[in-house]
NUTOR-97489 format. One line per 4 residues: number of its first residue (from 1); their letters; for each residue y, z, x of N, C-alpha, C. Coordinates in pm, whole numbers, always signed. Last residue first. Layout:
<nodes>
NUM> a> Y/Z/X/Y/Z/X/Y/Z/X ~ ...
</nodes>
This chain:
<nodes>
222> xxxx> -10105/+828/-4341/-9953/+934/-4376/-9955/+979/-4523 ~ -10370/+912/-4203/-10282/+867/-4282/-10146/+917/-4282 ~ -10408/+916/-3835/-10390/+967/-3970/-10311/+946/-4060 ~ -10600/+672/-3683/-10490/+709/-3728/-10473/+790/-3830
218> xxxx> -10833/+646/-3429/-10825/+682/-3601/-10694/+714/-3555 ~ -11037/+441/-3198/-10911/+491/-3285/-10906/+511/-3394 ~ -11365/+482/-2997/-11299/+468/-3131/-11101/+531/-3141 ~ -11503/+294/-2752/-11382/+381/-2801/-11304/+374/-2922
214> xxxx> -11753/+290/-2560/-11728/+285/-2699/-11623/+336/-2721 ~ -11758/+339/-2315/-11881/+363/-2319/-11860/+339/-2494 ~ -11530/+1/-2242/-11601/+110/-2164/-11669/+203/-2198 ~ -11511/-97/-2576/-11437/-64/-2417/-11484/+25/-2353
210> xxxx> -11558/-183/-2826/-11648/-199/-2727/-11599/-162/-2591 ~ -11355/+42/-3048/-11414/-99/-3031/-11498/-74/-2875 ~ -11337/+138/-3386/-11422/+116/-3291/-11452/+4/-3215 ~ -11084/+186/-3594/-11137/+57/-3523/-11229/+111/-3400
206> xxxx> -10922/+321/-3905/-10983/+372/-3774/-11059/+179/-3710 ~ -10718/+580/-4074/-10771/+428/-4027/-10839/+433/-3853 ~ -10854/+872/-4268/-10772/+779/-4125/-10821/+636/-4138 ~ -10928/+989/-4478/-10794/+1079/-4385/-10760/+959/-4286
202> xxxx> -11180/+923/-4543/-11041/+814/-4585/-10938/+899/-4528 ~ -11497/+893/-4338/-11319/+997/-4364/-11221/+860/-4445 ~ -11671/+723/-4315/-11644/+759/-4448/-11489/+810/-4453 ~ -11660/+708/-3976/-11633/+545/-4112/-11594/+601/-4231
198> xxxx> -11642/+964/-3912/-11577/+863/-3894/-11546/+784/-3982 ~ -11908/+1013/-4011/-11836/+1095/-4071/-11699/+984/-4009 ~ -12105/+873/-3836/-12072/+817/-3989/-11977/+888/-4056 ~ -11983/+905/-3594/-11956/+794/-3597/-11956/+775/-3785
194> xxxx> -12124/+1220/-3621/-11999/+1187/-3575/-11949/+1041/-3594 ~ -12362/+1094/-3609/-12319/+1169/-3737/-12187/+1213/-3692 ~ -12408/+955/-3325/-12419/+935/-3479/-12361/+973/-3596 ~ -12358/+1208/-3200/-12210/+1095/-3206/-12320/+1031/-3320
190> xxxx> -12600/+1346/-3324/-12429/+1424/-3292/-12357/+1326/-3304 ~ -12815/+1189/-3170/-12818/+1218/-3323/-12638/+1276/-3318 ~ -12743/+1176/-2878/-12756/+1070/-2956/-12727/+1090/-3101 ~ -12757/+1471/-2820/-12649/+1395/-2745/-12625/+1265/-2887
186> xxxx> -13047/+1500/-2878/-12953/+1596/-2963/-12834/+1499/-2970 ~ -13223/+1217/-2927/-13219/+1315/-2824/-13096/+1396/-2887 ~ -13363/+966/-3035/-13344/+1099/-3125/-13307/+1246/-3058 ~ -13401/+658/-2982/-13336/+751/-2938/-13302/+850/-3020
182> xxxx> -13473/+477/-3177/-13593/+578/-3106/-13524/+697/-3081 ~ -13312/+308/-3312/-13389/+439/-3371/-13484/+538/-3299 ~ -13037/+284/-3157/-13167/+248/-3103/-13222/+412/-3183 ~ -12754/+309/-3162/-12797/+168/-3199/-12970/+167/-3195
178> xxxx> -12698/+482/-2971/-12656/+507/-3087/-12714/+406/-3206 ~ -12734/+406/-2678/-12833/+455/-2788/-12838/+469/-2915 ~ -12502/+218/-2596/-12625/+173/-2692/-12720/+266/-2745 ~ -12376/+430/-2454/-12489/+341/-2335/-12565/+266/-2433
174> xxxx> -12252/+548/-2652/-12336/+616/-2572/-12443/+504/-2523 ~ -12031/+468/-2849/-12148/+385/-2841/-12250/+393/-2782 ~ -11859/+684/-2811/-11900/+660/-2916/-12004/+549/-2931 ~ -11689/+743/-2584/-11884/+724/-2537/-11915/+717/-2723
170> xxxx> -11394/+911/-2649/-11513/+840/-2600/-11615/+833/-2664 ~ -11150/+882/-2940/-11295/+977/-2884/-11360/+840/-2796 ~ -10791/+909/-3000/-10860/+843/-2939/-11026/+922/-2903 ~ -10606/+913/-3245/-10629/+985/-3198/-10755/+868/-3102
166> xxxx> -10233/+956/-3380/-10326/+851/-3307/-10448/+938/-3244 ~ -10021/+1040/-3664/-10058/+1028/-3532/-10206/+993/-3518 ~ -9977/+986/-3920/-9944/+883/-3834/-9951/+874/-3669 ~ -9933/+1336/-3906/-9923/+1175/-4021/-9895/+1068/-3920
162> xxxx> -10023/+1508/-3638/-9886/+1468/-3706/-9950/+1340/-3805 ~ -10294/+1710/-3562/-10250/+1560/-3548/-10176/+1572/-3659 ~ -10463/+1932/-3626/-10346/+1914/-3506/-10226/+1775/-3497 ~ -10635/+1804/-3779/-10567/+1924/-3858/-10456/+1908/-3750
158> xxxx> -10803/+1651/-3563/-10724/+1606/-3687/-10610/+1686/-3787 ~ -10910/+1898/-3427/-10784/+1815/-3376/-10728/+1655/-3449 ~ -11067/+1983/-3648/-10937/+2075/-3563/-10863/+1998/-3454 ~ -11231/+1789/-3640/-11218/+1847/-3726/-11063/+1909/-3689
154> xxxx> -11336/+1684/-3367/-11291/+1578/-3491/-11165/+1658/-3579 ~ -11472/+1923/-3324/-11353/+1915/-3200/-11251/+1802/-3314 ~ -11667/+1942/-3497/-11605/+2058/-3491/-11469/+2020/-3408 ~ -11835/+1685/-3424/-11789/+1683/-3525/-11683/+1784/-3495
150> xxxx> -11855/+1793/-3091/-11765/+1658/-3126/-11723/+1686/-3301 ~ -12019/+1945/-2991/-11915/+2041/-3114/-11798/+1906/-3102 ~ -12223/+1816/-2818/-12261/+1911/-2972/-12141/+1947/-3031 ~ -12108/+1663/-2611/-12167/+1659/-2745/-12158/+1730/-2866
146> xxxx> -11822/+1746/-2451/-11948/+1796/-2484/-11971/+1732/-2613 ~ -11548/+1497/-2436/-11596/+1665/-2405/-11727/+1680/-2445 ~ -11276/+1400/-2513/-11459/+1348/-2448/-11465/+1431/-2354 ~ -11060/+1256/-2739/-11189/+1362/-2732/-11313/+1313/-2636
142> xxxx> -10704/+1254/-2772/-10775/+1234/-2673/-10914/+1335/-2663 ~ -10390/+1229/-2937/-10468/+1284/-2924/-10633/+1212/-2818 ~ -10078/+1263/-2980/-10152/+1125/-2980/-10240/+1292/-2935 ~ -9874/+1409/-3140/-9862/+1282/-3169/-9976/+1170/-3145
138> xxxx> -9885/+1747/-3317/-9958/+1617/-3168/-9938/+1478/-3256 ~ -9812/+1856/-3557/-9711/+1907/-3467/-9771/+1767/-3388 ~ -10033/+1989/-3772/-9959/+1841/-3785/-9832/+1850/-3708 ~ -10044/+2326/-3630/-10100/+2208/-3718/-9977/+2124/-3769
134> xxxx> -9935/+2524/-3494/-9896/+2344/-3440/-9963/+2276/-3523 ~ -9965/+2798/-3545/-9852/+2702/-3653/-9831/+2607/-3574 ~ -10105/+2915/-3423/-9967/+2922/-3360/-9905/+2844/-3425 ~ -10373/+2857/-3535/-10294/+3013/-3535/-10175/+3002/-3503
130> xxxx> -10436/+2584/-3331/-10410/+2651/-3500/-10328/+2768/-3540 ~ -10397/+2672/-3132/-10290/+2638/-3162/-10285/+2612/-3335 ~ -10685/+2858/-3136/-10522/+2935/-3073/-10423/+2847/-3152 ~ -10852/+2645/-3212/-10833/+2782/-3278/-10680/+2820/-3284
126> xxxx> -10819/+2473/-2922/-10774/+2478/-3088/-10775/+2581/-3161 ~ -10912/+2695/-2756/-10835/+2640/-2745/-10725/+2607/-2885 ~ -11179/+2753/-2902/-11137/+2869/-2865/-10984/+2806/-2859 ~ -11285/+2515/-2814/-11282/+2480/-2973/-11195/+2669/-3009
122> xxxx> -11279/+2503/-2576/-11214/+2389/-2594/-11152/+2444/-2761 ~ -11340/+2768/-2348/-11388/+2698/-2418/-11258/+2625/-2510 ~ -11105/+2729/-2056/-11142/+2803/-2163/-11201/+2701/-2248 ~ -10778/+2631/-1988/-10914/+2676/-1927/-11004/+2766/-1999
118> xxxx> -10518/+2393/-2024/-10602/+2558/-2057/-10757/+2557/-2027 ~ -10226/+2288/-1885/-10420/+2272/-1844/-10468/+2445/-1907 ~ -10001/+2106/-1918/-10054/+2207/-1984/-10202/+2237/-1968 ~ -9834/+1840/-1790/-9940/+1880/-1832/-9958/+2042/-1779
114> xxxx> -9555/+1807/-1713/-9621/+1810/-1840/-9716/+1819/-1880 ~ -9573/+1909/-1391/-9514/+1985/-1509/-9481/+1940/-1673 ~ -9747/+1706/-1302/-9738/+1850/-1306/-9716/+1877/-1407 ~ -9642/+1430/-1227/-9631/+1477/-1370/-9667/+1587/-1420
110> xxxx> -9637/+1388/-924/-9531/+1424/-998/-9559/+1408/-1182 ~ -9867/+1252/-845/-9839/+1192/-939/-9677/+1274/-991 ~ -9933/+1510/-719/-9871/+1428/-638/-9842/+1325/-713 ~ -10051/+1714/-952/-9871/+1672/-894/-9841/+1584/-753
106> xxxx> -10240/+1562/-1080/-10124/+1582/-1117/-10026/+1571/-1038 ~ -10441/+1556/-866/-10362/+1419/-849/-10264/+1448/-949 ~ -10454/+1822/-815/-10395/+1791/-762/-10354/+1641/-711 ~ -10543/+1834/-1084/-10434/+1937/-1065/-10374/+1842/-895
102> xxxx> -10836/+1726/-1043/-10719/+1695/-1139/-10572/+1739/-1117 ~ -10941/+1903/-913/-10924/+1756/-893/-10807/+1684/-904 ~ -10957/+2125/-1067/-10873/+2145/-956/-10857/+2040/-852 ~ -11121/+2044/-1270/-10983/+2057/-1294/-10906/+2042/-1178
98> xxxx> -11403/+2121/-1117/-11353/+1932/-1170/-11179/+1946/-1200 ~ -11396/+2398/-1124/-11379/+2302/-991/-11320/+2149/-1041 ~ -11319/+2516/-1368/-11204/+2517/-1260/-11210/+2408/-1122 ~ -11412/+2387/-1678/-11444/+2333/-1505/-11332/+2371/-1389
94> xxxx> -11320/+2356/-1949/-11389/+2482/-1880/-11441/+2499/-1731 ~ -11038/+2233/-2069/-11131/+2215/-2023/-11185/+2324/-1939 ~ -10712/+2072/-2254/-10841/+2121/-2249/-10966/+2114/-2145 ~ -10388/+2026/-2198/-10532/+1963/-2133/-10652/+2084/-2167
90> xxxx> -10110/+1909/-2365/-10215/+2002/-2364/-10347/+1991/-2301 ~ -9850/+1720/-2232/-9935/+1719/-2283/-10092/+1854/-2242 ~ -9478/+1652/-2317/-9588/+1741/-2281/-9724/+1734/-2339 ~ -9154/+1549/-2265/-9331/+1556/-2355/-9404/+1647/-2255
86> xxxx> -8970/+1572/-2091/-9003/+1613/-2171/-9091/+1657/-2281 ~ -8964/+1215/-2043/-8955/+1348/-1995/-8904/+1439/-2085 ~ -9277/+1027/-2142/-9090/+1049/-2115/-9086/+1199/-2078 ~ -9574/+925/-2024/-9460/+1006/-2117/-9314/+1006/-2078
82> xxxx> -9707/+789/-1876/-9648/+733/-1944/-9547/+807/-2041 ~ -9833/+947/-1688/-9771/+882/-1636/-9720/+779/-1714 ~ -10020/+1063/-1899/-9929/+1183/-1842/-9793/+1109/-1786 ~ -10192/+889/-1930/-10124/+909/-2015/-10047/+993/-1963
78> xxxx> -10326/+888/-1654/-10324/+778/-1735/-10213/+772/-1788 ~ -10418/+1180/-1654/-10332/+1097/-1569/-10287/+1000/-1615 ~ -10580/+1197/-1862/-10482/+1297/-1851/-10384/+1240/-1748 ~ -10820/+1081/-1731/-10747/+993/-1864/-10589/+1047/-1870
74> xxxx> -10858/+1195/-1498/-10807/+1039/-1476/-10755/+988/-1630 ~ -10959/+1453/-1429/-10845/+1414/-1490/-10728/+1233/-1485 ~ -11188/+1510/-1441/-11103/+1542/-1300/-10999/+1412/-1333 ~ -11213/+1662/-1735/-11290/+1649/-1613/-11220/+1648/-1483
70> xxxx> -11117/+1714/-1958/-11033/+1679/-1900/-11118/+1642/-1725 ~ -11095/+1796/-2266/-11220/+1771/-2223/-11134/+1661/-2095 ~ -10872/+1700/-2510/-10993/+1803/-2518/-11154/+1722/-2432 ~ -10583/+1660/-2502/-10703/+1609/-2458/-10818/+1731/-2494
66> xxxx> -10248/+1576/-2693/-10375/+1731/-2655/-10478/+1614/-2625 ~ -9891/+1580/-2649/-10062/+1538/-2675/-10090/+1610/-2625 ~ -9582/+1487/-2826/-9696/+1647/-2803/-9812/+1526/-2789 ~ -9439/+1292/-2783/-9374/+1398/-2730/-9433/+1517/-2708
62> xxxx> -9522/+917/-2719/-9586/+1056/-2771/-9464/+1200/-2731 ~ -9477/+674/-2758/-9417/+772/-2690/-9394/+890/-2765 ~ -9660/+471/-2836/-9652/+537/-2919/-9483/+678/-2916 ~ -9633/+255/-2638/-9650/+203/-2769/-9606/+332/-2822
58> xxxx> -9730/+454/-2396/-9587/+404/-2399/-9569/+297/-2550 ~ -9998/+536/-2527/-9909/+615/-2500/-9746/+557/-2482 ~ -10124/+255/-2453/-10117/+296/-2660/-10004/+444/-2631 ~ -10132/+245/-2247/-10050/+154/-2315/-9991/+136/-2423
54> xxxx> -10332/+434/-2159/-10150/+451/-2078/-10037/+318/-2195 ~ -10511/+351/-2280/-10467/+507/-2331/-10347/+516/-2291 ~ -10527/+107/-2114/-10536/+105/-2268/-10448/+251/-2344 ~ -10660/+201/-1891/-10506/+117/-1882/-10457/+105/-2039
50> xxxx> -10868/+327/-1937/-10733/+425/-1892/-10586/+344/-1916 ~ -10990/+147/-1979/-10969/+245/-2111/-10877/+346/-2043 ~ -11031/+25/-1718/-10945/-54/-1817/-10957/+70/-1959 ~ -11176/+240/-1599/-11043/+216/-1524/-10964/+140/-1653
46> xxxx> -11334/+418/-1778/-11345/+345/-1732/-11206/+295/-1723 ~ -11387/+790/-1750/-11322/+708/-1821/-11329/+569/-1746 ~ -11639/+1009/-1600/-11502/+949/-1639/-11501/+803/-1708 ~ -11915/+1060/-1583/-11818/+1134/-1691/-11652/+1065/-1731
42> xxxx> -11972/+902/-1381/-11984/+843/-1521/-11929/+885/-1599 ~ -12032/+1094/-1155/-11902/+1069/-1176/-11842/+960/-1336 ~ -12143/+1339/-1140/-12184/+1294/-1235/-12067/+1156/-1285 ~ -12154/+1543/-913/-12272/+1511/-993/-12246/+1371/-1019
38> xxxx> -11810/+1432/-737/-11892/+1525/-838/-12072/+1478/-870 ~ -11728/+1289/-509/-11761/+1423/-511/-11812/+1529/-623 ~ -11721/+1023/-535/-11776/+1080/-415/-11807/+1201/-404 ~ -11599/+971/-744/-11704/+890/-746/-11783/+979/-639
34> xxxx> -11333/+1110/-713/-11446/+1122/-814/-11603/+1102/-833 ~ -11233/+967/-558/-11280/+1087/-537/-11371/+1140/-617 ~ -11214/+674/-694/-11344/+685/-608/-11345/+857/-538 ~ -11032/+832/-919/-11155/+781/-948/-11247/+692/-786
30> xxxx> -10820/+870/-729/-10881/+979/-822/-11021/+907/-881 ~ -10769/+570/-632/-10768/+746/-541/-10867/+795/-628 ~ -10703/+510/-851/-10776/+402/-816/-10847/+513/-686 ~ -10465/+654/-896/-10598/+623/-972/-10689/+572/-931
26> xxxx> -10259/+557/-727/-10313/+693/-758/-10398/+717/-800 ~ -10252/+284/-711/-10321/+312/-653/-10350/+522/-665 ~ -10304/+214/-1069/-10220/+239/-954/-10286/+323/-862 ~ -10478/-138/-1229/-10437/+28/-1170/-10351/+87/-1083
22> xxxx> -10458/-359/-1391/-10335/-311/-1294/-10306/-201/-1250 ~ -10647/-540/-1543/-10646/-429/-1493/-10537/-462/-1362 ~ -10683/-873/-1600/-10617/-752/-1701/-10564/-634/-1569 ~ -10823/-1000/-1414/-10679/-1048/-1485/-10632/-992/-1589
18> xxxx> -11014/-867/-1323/-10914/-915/-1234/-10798/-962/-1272 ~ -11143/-743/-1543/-11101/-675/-1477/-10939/-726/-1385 ~ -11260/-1015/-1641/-11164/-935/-1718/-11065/-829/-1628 ~ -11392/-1027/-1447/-11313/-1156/-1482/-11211/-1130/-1543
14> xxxx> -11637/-873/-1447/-11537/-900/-1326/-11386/-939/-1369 ~ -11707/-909/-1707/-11637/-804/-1690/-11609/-792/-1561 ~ -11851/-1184/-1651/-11696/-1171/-1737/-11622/-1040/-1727 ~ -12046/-1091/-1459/-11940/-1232/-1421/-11796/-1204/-1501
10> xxxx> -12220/-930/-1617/-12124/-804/-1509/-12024/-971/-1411 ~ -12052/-990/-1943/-12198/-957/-1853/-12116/-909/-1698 ~ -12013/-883/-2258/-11985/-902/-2108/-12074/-878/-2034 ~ -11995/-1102/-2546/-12092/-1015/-2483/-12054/-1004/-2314
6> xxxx> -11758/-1084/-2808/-11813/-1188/-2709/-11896/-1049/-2629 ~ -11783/-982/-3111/-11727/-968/-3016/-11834/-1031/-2889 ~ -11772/-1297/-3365/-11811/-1138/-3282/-11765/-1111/-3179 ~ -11750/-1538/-3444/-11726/-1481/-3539/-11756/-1306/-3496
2> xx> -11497/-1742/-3210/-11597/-1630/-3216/-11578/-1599/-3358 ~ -11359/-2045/-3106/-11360/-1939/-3205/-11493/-1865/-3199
</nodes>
């Protein structure tokens, strides 16, 4: 018995890996292309929070999702390859090059044609489907995109989100800085005050847990 969450070191998060994680080799593709051809390849999602987003998607069988913030599209994959046919999911993001990653493990993944890729600032994005009468329309939802307009992205893609729909934000634990009074860098202070607006909202239930850079769930009430 634990009264915490057990601590992984790089023996147990082998350990975990080998007897959890069941990537497909499409992914497993897209994330060492990834690895090889952008800046920054950390931006992505860690292989077991993909297996998680694909799990909480066939748990939920979403018919509308929105991502906001789609890089070279391994979460958007994830979940894309769990929808039924017919769903559809909205991809936010301003990177024609990192997208055009993405686009083309879409359709050799054959799920193309449910994902929706808008191009264009993110919070411009929402706006639109605000205006278009989809508020409380998305079943599951998906945030890891730019720092600074996380509260603002919270905001308008909770308004988007159906009663009882699911929403998922990265890097909420940002490598531990979040935890470390020194760290006062913009990036750091933002998911802070993003994390306490989190805990207070009574609009949702919510569980932060330790998976790959921090991954919080909120549910919206019903």
């Amino acid at each position: 018995m634990s009264t915490k969450t057990i601590r992984l070191t790089g023996q147990l998060y082998q350990y975990l890996k080998h007897h959890s994680l069941r990537e497909p080799e499409i992914l497993h593709r897209l994330r060492e292309e990834t690895r090889r051809s952008t800046d920054d390849p950390e931006m992505q999602i860690s292989p077991e929070q993909g297996q998680l987003m694909h799990l909480l998607a066939r748990l939920i069988a979403p018919r509308k999702v929105l991502e906001v913030g789609v890089f070279t599209g391994y979460s958007s994959l994830s979940v894309a390859l769990a929808l039924s046919p017919g769903a559809r999911l909205i991809a936010c993001d301003v990177s024609q090059e990192w997208t055009s990653i993405a686009r083309k493990y879409w359709s050799e993944a054959g799920v193309a044609d449910k994902i929706d890729l808008r191009l264009g600032p993110a919070l411009a994005t929402l706006d639109g489907l605000l205006a278009a009468g989809e508020s409380g329309t998305f079943d599951f939802a998906f945030i890891d995109a730019d720092k600074k307009n996380l509260p603002l992205y919270y905001e308008k893609v909770l308004d988007l989100l159906r009663p009882g729909g699911l929403l998922g934000i990265d890097n909420v634990l940002w490598s531990g800085r979040v935890a470390n009074s020194r760290a006062r860098d913009k990036d750091t202070v933002v998911i802070r005050k993003l994390n306490r607006q989190l805990h207070a909202d009574e609009r949702v239930w919510l569980s932060m847990l330790p998976i790959g850079d921090g991954f919080t769930l909120a549910m919206k009430k019903l």
